[in-house]
MARGU-74500 format. One record per residue: x, y, z of N, C-alpha, C in turn. Coordinates in steps of 0.001 Angstrom, whole numbers, padded with zeros to 6 digits, always signed. Layout:
XYZXYZXYZ
...
//
This chain:
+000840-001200+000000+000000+000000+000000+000879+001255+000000
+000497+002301-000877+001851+003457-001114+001160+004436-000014
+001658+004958+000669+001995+005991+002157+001642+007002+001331
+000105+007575+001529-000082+008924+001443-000061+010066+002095
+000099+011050+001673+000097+012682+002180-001295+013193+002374
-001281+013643+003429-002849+014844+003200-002914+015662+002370
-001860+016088+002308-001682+017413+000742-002326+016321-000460
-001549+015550-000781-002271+014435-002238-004007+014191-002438
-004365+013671-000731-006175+013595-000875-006678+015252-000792
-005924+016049-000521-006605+017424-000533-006680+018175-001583
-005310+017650-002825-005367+018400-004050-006507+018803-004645
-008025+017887-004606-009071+018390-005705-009268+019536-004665
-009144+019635-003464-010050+020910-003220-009364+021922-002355
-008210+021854-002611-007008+022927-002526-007560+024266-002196
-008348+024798-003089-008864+026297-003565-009849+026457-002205
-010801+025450-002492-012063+025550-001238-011429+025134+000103
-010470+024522+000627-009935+024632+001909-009403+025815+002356
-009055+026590+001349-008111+028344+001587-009534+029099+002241
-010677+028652+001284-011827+029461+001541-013006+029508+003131
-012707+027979+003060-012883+027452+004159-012401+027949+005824
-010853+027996+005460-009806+028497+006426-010210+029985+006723
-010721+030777+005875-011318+032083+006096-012188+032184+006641
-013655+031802+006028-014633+031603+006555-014380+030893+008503
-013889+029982+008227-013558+029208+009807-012850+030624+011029
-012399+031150+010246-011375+032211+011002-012246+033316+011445
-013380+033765+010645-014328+035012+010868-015282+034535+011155
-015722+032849+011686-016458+032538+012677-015837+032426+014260
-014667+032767+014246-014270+032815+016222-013904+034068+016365
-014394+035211+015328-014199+036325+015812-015413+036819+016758
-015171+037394+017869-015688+038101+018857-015231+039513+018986
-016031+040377+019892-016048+041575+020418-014759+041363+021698
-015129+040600+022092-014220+040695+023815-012585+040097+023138
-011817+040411+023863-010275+040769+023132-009255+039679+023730
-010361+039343+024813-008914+037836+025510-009867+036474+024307
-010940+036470+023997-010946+035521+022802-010393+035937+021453
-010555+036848+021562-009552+036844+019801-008057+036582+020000
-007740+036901+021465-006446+036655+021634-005778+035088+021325
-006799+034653+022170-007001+033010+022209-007328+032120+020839
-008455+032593+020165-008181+032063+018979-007433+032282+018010
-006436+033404+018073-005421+033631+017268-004217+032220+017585
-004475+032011+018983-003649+031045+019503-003854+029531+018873
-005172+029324+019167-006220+027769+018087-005456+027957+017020
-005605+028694+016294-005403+029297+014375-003677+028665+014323
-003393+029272+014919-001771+028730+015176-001526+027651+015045
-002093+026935+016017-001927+024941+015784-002706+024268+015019
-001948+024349+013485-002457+023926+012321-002884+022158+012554
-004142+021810+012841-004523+020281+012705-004800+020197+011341
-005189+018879+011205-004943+017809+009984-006489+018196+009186
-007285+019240+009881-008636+019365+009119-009256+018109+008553
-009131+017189+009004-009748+016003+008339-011154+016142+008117
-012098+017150+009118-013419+016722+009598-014019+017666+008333
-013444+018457+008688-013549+019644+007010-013452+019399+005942
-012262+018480+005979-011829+018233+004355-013156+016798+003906
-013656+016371+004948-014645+015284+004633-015712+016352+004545
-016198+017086+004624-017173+017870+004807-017645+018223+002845
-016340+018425+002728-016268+019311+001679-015910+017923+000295
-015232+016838+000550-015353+015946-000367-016515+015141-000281
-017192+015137+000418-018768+014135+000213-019507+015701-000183
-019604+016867-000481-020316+017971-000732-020169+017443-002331
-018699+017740-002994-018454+017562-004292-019042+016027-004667
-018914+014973-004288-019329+013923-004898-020818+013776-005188
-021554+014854-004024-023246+014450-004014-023802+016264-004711
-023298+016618-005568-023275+017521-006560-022084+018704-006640
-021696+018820-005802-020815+020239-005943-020550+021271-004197
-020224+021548-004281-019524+022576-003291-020474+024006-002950
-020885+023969-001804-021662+025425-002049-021620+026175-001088
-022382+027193-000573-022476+028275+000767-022645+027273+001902
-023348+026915+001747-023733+025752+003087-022492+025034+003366
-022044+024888+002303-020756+023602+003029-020060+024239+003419
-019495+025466+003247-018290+025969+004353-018830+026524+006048
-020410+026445+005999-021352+026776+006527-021090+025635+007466
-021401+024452+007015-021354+022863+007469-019860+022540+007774
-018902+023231+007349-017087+022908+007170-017049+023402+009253
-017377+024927+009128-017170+025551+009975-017861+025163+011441
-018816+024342+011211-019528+024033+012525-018889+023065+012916
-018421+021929+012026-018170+020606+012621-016209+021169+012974
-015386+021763+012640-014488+022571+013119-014438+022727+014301
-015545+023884+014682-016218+024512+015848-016452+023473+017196
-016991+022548+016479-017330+021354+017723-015953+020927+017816
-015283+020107+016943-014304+019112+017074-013626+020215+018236
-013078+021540+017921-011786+022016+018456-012547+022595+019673
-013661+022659+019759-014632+022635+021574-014256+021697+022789
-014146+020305+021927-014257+019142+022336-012782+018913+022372
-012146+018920+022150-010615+018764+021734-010064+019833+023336
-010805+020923+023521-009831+022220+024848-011045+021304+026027
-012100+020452+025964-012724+020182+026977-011963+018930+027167
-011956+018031+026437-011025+017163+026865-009349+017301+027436
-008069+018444+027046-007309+018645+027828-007919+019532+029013
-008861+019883+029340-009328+020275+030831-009356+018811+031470
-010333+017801+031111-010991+016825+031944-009609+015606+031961
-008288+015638+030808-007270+014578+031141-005906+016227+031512
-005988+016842+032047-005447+017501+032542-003889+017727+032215
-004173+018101+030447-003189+017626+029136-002230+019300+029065
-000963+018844+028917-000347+019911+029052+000239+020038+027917
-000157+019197+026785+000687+019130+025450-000752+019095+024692
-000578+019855+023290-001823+019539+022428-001034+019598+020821
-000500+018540+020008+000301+018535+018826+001407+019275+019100
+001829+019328+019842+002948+019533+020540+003503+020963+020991
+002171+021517+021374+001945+022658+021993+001579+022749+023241
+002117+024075+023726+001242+023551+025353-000432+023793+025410
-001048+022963+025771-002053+023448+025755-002740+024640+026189
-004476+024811+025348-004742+026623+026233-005451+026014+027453
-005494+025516+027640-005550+024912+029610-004429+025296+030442
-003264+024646+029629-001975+024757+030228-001325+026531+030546
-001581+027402+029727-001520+028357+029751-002533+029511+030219
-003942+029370+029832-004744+030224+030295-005448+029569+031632
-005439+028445+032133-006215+027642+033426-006961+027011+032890
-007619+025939+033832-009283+025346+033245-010331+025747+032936
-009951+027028+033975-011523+027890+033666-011548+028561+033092
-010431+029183+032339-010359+029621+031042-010750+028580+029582
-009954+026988+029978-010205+026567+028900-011970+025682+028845
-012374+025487+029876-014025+024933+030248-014364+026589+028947
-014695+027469+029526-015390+028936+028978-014853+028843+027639
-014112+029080+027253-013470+028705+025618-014470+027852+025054
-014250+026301+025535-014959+025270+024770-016545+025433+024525
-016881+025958+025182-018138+026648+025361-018661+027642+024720
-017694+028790+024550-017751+029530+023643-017692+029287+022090
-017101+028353+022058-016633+027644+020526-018313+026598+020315
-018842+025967+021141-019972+025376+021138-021484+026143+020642
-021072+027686+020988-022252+028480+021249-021778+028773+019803
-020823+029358+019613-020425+030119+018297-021360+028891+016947
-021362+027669+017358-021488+026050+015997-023079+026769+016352
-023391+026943+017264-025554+026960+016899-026071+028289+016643
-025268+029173+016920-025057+030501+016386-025228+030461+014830
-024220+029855+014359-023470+029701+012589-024888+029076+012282
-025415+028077+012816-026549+026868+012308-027702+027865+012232
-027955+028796+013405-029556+029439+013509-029467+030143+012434
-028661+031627+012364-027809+032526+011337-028227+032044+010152
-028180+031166+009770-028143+030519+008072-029283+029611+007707
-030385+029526+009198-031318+028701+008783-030835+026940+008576
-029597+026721+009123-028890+025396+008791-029659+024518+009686
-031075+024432+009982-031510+023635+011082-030741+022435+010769
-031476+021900+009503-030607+020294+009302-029355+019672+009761
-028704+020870+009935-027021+020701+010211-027606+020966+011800
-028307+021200+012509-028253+021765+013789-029065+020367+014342
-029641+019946+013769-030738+018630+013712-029039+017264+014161
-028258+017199+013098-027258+016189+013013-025983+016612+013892
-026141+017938+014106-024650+018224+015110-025136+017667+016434
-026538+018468+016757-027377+017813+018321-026805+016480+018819
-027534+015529+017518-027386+014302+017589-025806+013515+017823
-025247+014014+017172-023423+014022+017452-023166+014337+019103
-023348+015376+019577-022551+015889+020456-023422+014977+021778
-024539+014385+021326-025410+013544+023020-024097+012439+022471
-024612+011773+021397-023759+009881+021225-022329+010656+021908
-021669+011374+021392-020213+012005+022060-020393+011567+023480
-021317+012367+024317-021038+012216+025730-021187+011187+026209
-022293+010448+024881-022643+008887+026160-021722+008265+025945
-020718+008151+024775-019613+007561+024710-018171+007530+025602
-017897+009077+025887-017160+009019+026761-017744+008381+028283
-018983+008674+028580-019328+008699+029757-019263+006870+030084
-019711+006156+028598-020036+004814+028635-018611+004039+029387
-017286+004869+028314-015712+004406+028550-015476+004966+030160
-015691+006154+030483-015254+006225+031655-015893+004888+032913
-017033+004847+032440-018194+003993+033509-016992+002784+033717
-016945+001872+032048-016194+001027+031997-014667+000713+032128
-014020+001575+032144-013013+001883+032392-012909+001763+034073
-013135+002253+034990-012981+002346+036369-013768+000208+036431
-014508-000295+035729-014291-001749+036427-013778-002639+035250
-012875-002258+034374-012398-002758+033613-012890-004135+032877
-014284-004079+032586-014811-005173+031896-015539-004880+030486
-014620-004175+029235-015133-003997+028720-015184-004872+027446
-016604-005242+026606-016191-006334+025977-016052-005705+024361
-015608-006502+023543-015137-006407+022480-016819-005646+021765
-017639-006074+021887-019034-005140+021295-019711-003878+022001
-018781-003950+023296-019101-002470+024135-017646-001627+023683
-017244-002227+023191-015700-001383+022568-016250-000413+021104
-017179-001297+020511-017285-000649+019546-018558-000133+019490
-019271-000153+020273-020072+000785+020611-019471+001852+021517
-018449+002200+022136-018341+003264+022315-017351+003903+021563
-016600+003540+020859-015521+004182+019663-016915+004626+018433
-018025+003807+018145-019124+004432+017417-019801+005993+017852
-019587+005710+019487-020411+007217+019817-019715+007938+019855
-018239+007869+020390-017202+008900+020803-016481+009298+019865
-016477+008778+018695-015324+009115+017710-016060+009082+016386
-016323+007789+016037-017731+007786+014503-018431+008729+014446
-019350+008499+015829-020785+009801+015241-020331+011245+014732
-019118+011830+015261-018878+013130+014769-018324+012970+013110
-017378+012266+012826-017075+011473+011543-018061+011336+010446
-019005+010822+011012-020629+010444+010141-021173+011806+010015
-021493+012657+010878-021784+013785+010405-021065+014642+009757
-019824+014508+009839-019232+015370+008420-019808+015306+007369
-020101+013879+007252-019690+013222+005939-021630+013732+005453
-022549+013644+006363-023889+013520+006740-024187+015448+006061
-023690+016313+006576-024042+017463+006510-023020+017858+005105
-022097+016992+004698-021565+017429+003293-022829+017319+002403
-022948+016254+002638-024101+015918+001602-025134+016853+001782
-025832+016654+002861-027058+017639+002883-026482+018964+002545
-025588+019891+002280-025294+020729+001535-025528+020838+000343
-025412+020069-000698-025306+019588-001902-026400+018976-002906
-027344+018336-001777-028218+017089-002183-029381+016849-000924
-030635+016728-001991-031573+016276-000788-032233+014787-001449
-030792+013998-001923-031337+012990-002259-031200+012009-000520
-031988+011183-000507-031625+010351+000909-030940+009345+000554
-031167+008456-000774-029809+007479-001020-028555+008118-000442
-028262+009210-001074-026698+009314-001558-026542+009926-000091
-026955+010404+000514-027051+010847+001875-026417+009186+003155
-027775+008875+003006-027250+007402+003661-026056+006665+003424
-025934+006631+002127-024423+006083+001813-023294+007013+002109
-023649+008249+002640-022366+008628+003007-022297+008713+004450
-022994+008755+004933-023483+008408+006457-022497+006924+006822
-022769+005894+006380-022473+005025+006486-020925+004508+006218
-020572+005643+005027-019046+005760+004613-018369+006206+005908
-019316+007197+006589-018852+007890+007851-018900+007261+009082
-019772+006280+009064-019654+005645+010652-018877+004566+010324
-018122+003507+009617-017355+002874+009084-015682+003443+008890
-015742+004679+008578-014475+005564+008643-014100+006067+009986
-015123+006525+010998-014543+006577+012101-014508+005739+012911
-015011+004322+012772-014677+003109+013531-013642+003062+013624
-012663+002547+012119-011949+002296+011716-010503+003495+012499
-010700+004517+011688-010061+005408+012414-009633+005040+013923
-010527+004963+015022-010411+005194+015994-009680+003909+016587
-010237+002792+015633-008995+001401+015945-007883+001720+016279
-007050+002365+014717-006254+002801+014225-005354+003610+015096
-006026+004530+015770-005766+005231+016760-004999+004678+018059
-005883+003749+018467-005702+002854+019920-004390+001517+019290
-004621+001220+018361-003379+000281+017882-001988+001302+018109
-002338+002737+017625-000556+003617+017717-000942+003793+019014
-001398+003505+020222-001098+003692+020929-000337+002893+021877
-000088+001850+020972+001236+000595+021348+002135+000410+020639
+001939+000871+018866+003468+000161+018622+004075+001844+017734
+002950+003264+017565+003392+004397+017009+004213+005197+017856
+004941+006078+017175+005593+006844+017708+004760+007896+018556
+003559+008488+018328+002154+008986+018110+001244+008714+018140
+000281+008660+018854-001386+008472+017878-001606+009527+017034
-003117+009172+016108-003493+009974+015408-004055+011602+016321
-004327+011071+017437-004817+012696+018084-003578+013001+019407
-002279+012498+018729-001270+013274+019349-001367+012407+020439
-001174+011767+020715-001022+010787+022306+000143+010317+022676
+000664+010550+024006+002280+009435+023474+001605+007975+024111
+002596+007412+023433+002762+005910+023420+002406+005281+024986
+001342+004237+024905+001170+003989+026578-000218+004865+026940
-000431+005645+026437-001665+006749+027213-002566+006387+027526
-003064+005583+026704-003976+004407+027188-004332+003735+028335
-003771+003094+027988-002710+001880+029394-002816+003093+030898
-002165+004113+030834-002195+004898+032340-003722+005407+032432
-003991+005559+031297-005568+005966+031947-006250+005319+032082
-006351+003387+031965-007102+002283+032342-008164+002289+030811
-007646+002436+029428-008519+002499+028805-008423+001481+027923
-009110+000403+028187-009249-001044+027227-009545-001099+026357
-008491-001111+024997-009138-000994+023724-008685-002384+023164
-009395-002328+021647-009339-003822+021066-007971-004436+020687
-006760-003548+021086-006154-005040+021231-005896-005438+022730
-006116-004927+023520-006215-005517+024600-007277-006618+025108
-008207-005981+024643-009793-006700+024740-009223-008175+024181
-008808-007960+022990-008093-009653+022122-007725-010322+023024
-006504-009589+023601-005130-009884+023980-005686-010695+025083
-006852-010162+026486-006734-010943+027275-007722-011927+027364
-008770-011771+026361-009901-013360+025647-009245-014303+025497
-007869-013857+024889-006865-015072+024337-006178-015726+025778
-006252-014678+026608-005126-015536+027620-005678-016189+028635
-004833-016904+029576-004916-018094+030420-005437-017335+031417
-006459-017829+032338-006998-016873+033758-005489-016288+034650
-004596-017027+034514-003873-016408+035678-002922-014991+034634
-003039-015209+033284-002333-013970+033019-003227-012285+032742
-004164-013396+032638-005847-012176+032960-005715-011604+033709
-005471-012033+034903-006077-011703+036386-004490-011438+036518
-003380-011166+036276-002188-011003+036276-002317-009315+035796
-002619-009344+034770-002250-008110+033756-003303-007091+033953
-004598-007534+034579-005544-006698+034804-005059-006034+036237
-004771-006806+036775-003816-005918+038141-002843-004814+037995
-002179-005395+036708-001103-004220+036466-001700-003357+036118
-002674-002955+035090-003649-001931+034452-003985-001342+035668
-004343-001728+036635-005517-001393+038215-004355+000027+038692
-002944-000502+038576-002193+000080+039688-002669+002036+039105
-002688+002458+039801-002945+003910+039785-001659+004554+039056
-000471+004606+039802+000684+005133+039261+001753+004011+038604
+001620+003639+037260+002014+002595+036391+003683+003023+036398
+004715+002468+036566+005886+002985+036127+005550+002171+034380
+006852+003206+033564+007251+002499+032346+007802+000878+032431
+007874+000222+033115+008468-001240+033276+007075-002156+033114
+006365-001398+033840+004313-001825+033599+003882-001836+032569
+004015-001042+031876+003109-000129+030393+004182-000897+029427
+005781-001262+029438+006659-002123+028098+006124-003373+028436
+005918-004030+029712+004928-005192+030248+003623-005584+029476
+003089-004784+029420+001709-004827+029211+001585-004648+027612
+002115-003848+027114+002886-003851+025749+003546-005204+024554
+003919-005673+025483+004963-007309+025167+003701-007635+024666
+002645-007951+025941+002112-008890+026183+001345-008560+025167
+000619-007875+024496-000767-007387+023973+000099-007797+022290
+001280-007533+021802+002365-008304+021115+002572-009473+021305
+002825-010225+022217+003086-011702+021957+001330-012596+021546
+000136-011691+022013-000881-012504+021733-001948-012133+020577
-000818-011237+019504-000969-010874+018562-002497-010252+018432
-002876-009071+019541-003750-008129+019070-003883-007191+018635
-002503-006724+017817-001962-005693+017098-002967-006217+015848
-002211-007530+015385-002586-008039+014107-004575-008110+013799
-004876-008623+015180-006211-008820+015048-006995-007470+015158
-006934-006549+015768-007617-005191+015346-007224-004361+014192
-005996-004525+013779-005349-004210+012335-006486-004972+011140
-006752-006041+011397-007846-006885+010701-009144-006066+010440
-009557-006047+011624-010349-005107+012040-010795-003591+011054
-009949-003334+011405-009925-001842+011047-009951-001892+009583
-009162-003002+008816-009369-002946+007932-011005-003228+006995
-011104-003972+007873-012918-004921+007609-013807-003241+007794
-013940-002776+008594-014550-001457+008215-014079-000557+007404
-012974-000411+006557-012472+000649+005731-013318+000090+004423
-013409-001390+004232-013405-002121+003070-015401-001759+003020
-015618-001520+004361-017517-001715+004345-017104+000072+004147
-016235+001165+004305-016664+002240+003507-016632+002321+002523
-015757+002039+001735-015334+001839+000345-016489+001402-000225
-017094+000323+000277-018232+000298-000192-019222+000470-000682
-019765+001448+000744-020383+002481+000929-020618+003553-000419
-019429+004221-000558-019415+004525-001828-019091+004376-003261
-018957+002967-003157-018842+002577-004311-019364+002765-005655
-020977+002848-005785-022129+003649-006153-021508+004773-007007
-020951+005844-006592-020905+007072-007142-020004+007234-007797
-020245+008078-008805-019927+008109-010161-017991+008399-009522
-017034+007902-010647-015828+008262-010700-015604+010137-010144
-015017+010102-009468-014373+012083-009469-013830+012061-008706
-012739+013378-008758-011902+013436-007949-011862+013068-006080
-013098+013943-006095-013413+013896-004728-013816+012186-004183
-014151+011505-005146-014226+010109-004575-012676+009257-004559
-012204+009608-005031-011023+008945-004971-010536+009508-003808
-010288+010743-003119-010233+011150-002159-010707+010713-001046
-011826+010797-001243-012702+010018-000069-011804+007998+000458
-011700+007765-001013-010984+006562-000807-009842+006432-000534
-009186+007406-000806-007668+007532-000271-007333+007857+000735
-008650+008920+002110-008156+009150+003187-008652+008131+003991
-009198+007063+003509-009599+005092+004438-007763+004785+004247
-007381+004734+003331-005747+003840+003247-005179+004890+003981
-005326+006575+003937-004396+007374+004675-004493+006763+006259
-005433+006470+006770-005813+006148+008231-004854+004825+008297
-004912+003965+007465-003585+002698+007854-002486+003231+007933
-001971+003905+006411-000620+004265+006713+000002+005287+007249
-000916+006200+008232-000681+007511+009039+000823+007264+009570
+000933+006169+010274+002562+006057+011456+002857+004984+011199
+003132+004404+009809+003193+002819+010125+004619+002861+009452
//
């Protein structure tokens, strides 16, 4: 499989991401002067726009590119990077892509009020433009979001989580926002419901997958995909599918062995290369790698249907970008 660039899946829409980036920029403008300060700061730490750039390639495939979609670009932005300063409040993250975080610098209660502000600004943009539809599918995003985290935290503190509660909560916590990119591109574009559903579905299949992807670099990448170091997991007691594999496969006493080590509160690194081996020697790298792939192959799918264009090849090229991100 040849190792792609984001620049390569972004080429068809090069022009409309510049436009995008504008538009996105003169939605966090405010009156009060410590947020413009602050989002001058956001603007700074250039992310991977993935949620955008899906926004805007399921727009082109289900007719074309229009007001609404940078409309639709800018909300799901708005949420992700809400959700992104609420989460270094609640894991009490002092690095964000290798910045310090605006927690780390302005406090919590600076960064809680931020995320909030960035939340109000997404239903603001939605009322403003009449975007109910988009306000209809963001709603729906941001509840599955919480029950997802809330589901992992629940499970997480008694560490029994099973391989179909795994993916039901990587569906709410990570997919559902994914699916609505892909969900409100379209409805920009198209009020067909086929081509709608099929991209829906491209979208909850892409962020499954994704989020595998994710939890796998978080054992053998230099990185995860949302900036994690190596192990992060593991210290925060968070059981993902190759662990889930790893200890189905094993003997009760290395179960009840390794689930102890996970338990300990303050893990040294000798715990976490431990626990590491192990999730490696019982090859659940390989088996969620499987995985991940089995949902890229049900997006691909997904859109299989639609006519040849640039933007679909795109669409198909950022499923293989998600394998070969750190590999």
């Amino acid at each position: 499989m040849i190792k792609l660039s984001l620049s390569e899946v972004n080429k068809p829409i090069e022009d409309e991401l510049e436009v995008f980036n504008n538009h996105f920029k003169d939605s966090l403008k405010s009156q009060v002067k410590i947020i413009n300060f602050i989002t001058k700061f956001i603007l700074s730490q250039k992310g991977k726009k993935i949620r955008p750039t899906l926004v805007l390639h399921s727009a082109n495939v289900c007719g074309g590119i229009t007001k609404r979609t940078y409309v639709g670009a800018s909300l799901v932005e708005l949420l992700h990077t809400a959700t992104l300063i609420h989460d270094d409040v609640i894991d009490e993250a002092d690095k964000r892509r290798g910045f310090p975080s605006l927690n780390n610098i302005w406090k919590n209660k600076v960064g809680v009020l931020m995320g909030d502000y960035l939340l109000a600004r997404g239903l603001m943009i939605s009322v403003e433009n009449e975007a109910f539809d988009f306000l209809k599918e963001i709603t729906f995003a941001v509840k599955k979001m919480s029950e997802g985290e809330l589901l992992q935290i629940n499970k997480s503190r008694k560490l029994d989580i099973t391989e179909e509660i795994y993916y039901e909560i990587i569906e709410a916590k990570t997919a559902s926002l994914i699916e609505t990119c892909c969900v409100i591109g379209a409805l920009s574009s198209t009020d067909d419901k086929n081509k709608i559903e099929k991209l829906r579905l491209y979208g909850k299949n892409f962020g499954i997958a994704f989020q595998i992807q994710d939890d796998i670099l978080d054992f053998v990448g230099k990185s995860s995909l949302f900036g994690k170091n190596i192990g992060a997991d593991i210290k925060e007691r968070k059981i993902t599918l190759p662990l889930i594999y790893s200890l189905n496969n094993a003997s009760k006493s290395e179960k009840d062995y390794y689930l102890k080590l996970i338990r300990k509160k303050n893990k040294e690194n000798k715990s976490i290369i431990e626990i590491i081996d192990f999730i490696q020697k019982q090859k659940g790298i390989e088996y969620a790698t499987q995985k991940a792939e089995e949902f890229l192959n049900q997006a691909k799918l997904a859109i299989s249907d639609f006519p040849n264009s640039p933007s679909k090849v795109s669409l198909i090229n950022l499923l293989d970008y998600v394998i070969t991100r750190s590999k």
